[in-house]
Structure formats: structure tokens, C-alpha cells
N, C-alpha and C positions, 0 to 999 in steps of 0.2 A: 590860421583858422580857415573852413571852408569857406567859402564866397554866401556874403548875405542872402541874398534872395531867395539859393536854392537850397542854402541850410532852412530858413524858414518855410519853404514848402514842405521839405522833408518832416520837418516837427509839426506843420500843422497839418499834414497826411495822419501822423501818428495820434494827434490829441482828437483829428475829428472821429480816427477808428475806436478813441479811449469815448469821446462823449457820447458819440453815435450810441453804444452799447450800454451805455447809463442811464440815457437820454428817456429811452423807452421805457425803463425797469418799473417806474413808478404808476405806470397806465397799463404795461401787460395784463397783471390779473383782474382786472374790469375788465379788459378785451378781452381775455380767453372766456369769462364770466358769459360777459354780455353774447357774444359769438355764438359759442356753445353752449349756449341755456345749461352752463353747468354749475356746481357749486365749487365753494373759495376753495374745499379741498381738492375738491377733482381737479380745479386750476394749478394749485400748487404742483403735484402730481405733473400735470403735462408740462409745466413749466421745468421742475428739474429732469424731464426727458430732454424738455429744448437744450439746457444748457448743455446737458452731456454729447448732444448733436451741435450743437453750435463747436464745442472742444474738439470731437473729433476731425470736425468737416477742419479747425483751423491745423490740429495736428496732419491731416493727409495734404493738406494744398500747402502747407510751410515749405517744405524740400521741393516742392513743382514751381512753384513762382520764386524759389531762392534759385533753382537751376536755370528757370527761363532764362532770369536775369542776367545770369553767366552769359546766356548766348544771344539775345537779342538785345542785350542795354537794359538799365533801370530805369528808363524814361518811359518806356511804351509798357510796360508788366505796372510800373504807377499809375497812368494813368488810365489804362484799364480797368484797375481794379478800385478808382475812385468811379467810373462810370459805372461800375459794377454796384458801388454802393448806392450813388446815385437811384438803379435805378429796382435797385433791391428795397432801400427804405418807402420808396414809392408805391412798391407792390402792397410792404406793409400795409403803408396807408388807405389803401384801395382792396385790401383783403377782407373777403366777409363769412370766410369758410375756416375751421380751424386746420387742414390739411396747409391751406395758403400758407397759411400764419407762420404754421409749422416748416414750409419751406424756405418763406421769409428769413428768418431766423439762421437755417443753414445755411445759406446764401451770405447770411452777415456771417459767419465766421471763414468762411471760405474766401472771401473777398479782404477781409479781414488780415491774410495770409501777407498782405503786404508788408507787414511788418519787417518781414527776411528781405525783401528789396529795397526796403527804406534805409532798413541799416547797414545794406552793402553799400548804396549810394553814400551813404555819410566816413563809409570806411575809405571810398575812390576819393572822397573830396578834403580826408583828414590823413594828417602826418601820422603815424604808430603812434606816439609822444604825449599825442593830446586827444587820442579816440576816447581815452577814458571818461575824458571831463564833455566830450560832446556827446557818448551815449548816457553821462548823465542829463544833460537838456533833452535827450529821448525819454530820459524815463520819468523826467520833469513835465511833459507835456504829456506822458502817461498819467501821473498822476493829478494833474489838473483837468482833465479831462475826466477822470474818474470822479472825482469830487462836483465839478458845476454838472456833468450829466444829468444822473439824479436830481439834483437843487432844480434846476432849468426844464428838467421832464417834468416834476412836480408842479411848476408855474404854468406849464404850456396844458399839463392837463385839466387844468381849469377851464380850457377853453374846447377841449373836448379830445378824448381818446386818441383821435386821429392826428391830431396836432405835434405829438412830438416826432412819429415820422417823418408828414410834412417839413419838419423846420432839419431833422437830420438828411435827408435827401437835399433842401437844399444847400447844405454847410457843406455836402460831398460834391454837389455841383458845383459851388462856388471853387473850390478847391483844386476840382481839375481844371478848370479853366484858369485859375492862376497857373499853377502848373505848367499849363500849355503856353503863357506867356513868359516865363521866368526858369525855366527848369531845364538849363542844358543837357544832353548824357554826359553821364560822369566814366562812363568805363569806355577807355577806348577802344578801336577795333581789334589792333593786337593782343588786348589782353582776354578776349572771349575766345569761348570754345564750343563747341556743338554740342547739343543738349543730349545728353542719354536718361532714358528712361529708368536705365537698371541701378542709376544713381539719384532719381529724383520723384523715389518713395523711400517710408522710411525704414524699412531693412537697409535699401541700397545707401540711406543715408547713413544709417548709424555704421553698414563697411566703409565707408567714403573717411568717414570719423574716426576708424580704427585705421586707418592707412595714414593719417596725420598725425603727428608725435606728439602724445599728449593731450591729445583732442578729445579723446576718450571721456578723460576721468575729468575736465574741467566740466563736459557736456554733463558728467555725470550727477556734478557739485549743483551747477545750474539746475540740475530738475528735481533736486534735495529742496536745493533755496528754495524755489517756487511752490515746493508743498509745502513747506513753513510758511512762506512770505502769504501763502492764501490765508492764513488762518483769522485776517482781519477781514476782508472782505466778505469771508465766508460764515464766519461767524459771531463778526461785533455787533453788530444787532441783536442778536440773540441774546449774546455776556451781557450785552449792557442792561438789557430787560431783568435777565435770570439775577445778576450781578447786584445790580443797583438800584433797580426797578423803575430806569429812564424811560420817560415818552419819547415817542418818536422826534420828535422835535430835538430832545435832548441826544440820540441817537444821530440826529441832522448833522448837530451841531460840531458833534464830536468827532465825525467823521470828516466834516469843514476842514476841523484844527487837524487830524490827522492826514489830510488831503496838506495843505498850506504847508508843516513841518517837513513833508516829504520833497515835494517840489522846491520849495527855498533851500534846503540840505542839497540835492543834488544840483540842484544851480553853483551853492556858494562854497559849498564843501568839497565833493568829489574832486574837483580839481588838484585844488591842492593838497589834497590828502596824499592822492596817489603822485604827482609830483616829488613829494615828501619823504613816504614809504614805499611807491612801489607796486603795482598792482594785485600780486601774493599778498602782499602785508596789508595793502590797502582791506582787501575782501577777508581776513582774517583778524582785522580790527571790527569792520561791520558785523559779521557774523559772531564774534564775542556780545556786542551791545544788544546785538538782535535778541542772543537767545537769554541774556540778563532782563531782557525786558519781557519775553514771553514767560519767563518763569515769576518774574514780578505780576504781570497782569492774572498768573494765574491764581494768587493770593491777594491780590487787590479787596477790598474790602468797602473803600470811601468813593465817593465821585471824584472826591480832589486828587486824590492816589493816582487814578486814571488819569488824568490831565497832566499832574507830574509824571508819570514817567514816560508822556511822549517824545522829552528829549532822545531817550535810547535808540527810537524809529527814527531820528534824525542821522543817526551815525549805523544804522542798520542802511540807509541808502547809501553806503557804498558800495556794497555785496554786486548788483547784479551789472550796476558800469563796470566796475574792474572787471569782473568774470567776461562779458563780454568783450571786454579789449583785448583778455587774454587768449580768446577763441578767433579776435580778429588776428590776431598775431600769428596764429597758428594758421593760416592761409595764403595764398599765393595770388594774386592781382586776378587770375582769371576764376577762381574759386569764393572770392568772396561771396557772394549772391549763395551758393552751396554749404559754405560755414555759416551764413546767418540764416540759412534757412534750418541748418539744426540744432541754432538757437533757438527759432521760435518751434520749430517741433518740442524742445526739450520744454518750454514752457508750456507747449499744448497738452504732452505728457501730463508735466506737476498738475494742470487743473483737470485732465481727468483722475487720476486719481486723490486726490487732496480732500474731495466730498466724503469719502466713507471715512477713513480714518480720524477727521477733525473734525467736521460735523456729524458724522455718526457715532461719532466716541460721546461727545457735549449732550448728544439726545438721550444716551444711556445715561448720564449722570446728571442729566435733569428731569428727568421723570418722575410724576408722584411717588411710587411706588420705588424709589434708586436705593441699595441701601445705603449708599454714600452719594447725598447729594455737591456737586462737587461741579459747580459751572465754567470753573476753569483748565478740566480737564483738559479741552483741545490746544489749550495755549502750552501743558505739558509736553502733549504729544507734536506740538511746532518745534518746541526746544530740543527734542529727542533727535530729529529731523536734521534740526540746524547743527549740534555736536558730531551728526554721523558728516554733513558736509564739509563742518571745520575739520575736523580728523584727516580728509580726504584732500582736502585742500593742503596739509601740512604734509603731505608726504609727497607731494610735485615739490622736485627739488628747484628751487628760484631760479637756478638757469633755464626752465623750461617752459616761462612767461618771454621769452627772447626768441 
């Protein structure tokens, strides 16, 4: 296993990019409200402009800070981009223009981008053998982060608007100054290379990924999974309203449990799964429960239904560790930072597109006026998503996770 101290910076680099971005959600439209003497819609509105800039800005800097990496080490592109949030969530705080606000926001998914260097550092400091079971502790610390965000934005905004900036500026301060005491470089000199330009955007990424055998179509499975895998975040709150007719609270809560099954599954599970089967088989076990479960939630009916069938999200978190290890594999010592940075492209992709087809399909068949009202429609179209990824994933023949 990687050396403690600097696997735990690595994963709390990652959980503070996952709560940073949670943190806020529950005090933005009072800010954009109160800012812009505007109303809750017109907020809404510029808020799903932020998010589509916030995707973009993390889709274009993924391949630029995964290349850095290459050539200047993962130590200095990290903690840059933790001073960067630092000193971004700050701005938030002290923002009283909506233009600001607006820039805030892209600044956080740009910086954001670190994710491509965090998980090349973790590939320098892990055996092939066992990346799978520590980009599940990545994606464990994603989703616990995802989960207390929100919970801890909603506390802090009690104490006024400006508050959950403040306390995420200082979680990114705190962070890099650990960092800077505990966080060796992990890529040695010999294995870097000079950063070219015409490979760190992403056309020149996605040729970089056609030059790698296989790299392609696992890239391709990973931006399937992620427009499925959004279909909770993007639109459980919604289900659970249209569904069930949960308060918010109930909405809190459910998102707690689905927060907690995911992060304990990838801690206790991914390991040995893939250990067991394999990283192929591993992501085609997950990707089976995933999409038994989005097709179940899409007929769900009871609140208790919903709670049972969280189990399936527990075995749905092997999909995106395998897939990733198998992307790590398909790299060469001086390219890592370049293969994960079109990992996290391929996920900047799935969330910009993932809004129209899952929550715009949900709005069409929740409408007064739908002739078929049908509130689980976008949990269909996840499943639809997820069967085009499994397909794709079965036709990479198992020698070409090696």
C-alpha cells in the first residue's frame, strides 16, 4: 500500500474538492436571490448556467493539469490547485456582484481539475494489483464529501450566507499546508516528460487515448457510467418529491443512507471483489446491479422500496475503481498524470451532458399536463446508458485490462 500520510493527503485533496462543491449548494440560491435582487426562478436559471461552466471549465483544465503533472511532478500542480481553492472560495465569500459569483464558481471547477493529479499521484505510489481497491478510497472520500457537504453547508448557513465559503476556504488552506508538510513527489525525474500542448486539451487528449491500446473504449465506458451514475445526484430530489411526496428532510436523509452505502461498499467491497474477479468482471458485476437498481427505482412505488433497494448502489460502486485501474494500466510511468487526466475529462464530459437527457426527460414526464406521468423515467434512461456500457465493456477481450 502507499505510504500513509501522503495517501491521506491525496484522499483529503479529493473529499475537500467533493465537500467544497456541496458545501455551498444549500446557501447559493439565497445568494444569487439576495445579490441580484432577483427571483428564486431567475436564480435557478443562472445557477444551471454555473453548473454547465463549472463542467466545462473542469472538462478543459483535466487534460492541462493531468499533463502538467507529467512534467513537473504531482506535488506542485496539488498544491497549487489547493491555494487555488483556497483562495477562490474566498473570493466567494467576499463576492457581492453576480458576474463575481459567477466567476467564483468557474474557478471552482477549474481548480477542481485536480483530481487528474491526485489520481496519478496515487497510481506512482500504488502496485497495478491493488489501484483498484485505492481508487476505491478515492471514490469513498468522494462520496463522503458529497454527502456531509450539503448536511454541513445547511448548518453553516444558519449563521449566514457567507459562512459555508469561509469554512471551505479554510478546509483548502488547512489542506495545503498539510500537504506541504507530508506530501513527497511521487514521480520521479526519469519518469517525466515535457509538457506539449497539442496533447493537453482535449482533442489532443482523446488522440493521446487513441494511441494507447484500448484506451479508447474503456474511456468511452467511463463517460456511459457517469451519465448513468449522475441520475442520483441529479435527480433524487426531484423522484423523491414526484415519487413519494418526501420533505426535504426526508430527501436529507436519504441521500445520508445513499452517501454512507456508497463510501462503506467502496472501502470494504472493491477490494476484494476485484482481487477475486478481476477488473473486467469486477465492472461488469457492478454495472449489472447498477442498472437492476435504476430499473427498480424507476417502478418504486413505497418509501421502504427505496431504502431497500440501496443495497444494489452498494455493488454498483465497483464500476468506476475497476474502470479506472484499468485506464491506469493502460499507461506508462511517464504518462500517468495524461491517462487520468482523460479520466477526469471523460467524467466532465458525462456531467455536461447527463442534464438534458435525465433531467430533462423527468421534467417531460412530470408535468401537469404529461400524458404519461411517469417520474421514473430518467432512472430508465440511466439503465439504457448503463446496458450501452456493459455491451462495451464485454467486447474488450480480458487480456486488454493487462
Amino acid at each position: 500500500m502507499p505510504r500513509t500520510r501522503p495517501l491521506m493527503f491525496v484522499l483529503a485533496t479529493i473529499f475537500i474538492d467533493s465537500i467544497g462543491f456541496g458545501l455551498i449548494i444549500p446557501v447559493l440560491p439565497q445568494l444569487l436571490m439576495s445579490v441580484g435582487h432577483i427571483e428564486l426562478a431567475d436564480a435557478i436559471e443562472i445557477g444551471a448556467w454555473m453548473g454547465l461552466a463549472i463542467s466545462l471549465a473542469a472538462f478543459l483544465t483535466a487534460p492541462i493539469l493531468g499533463n502538467l503533472s507529467d512534467r513537473v511532478g504531482r506535488r506542485p500542480v496539488l498544491l497549487i490547485a489547493l491555494a487555488g481553492l483556497a483562495f477562490d472560495y474566498l473570493l466567494l465569500a467576499v463576492a457581492y456582484t453576480l458576474p463575481l459569483i459567477f466567476l467564483g464558481r468557474v474557478l471552482s471547477g477549474a481548480f477542481g481539475g485536480s483530481y487528474a493529479p491526485a489520481q496519478a499521484a496515487i497510481a506512482d505510489m500504488t502496485p497495478p494489483e491493488q489501484r483498484a481497491r485505492t481508487f476505491g478510497y478515492v471514490s469513498a472520500a468522494f462520496g463522503v464529501g458529497f454527502v456531509l457537504g450539503p448536511a454541513l453547508g445547511g448548518l453553516l448557513g444558519e449563521l449566514g450566507d457567507r459562512a459555508p465559503f469561509y469554512a471551505a476556504s479554510g478546509l483548502a488552506a488547512v489542506n495545503f499546508l498539510y500537504g506541504l508538510l507530508v506530501f513527497p513527489e511521487s514521480l520521479a525525474r526519469e519518469h517525466r516528460r515535457p509538457f506539449d500542448w497539442r496533447r493537453a486539451n482535449p482533442l489532443g487528449a482523446l488522440a493521446a487515448a487513441r494511441r494507447a491500446s484500448g484506451l479508447m473504449s474503456v474511456a468511452a465506458i467511463l463517460t456511459l457510467w457517469q451519465i448513468a451514475s449522475l441520475v442520483y445526484p441529479l435527480t433524487w430530489a426531484f423522484y423523491g418529491i414526484a415519487q413519494f411526496g418526501w420533505s426535504s428532510g426526508m430527501i436529507g436523509a436519504s441521500l445520508a443512507a445513499v452517501g454512507v452505502v456508497i463510501a462503506f461498499s467502496q472501502m470494504l467491497l472493491t477490494g476484494p471483489a476485484v482481487k477475486r474477479f478481476g477488473e473486467r468482471d469486477a465492472a461488469t458485476i457492478g454495472l449489472i446491479g447498477a442498472i437492476a437498481g435504476f430499473l427498480l427505482y424507476a417502478f418504486a412505488t413505497e418509501t421502504w422500496q427505496a431504502y431497500a433497494i440501496m443495497p444494489l448502489i452498494a455493488i454498483q460502486s465497483l464500476v468506476q475503481p475497476s474502470l479506472m485501474a484499468m485506464m491506469s494500466r493502460r499507461a506508462t510511468a511517464d504518462t500517468q498524470g495524461e491517462v487520468q487526466g482523460i479520466a477526469s475529462m471523460c467524467l466532465g464530459l458525462g456531467a455536461i451532458v447527463a442534464p438534458l437527457p435525465l433531467t430533462g426527460v423527468m421534467a417531460e414526464f412530470t408535468r401537469d399536463d404529461a400524458a404519461l406521468r411517469f417520474p421514473g423515467a430518467a432512472f430508465i434512461v440511466a439503465a439504457a446508458f448503463g446496458l450501452v456500457a456493459l455491451a462495451t465493456l464485454r467486447r474488450l477481450p480480458r487480456a486488454s485490462q493487462l
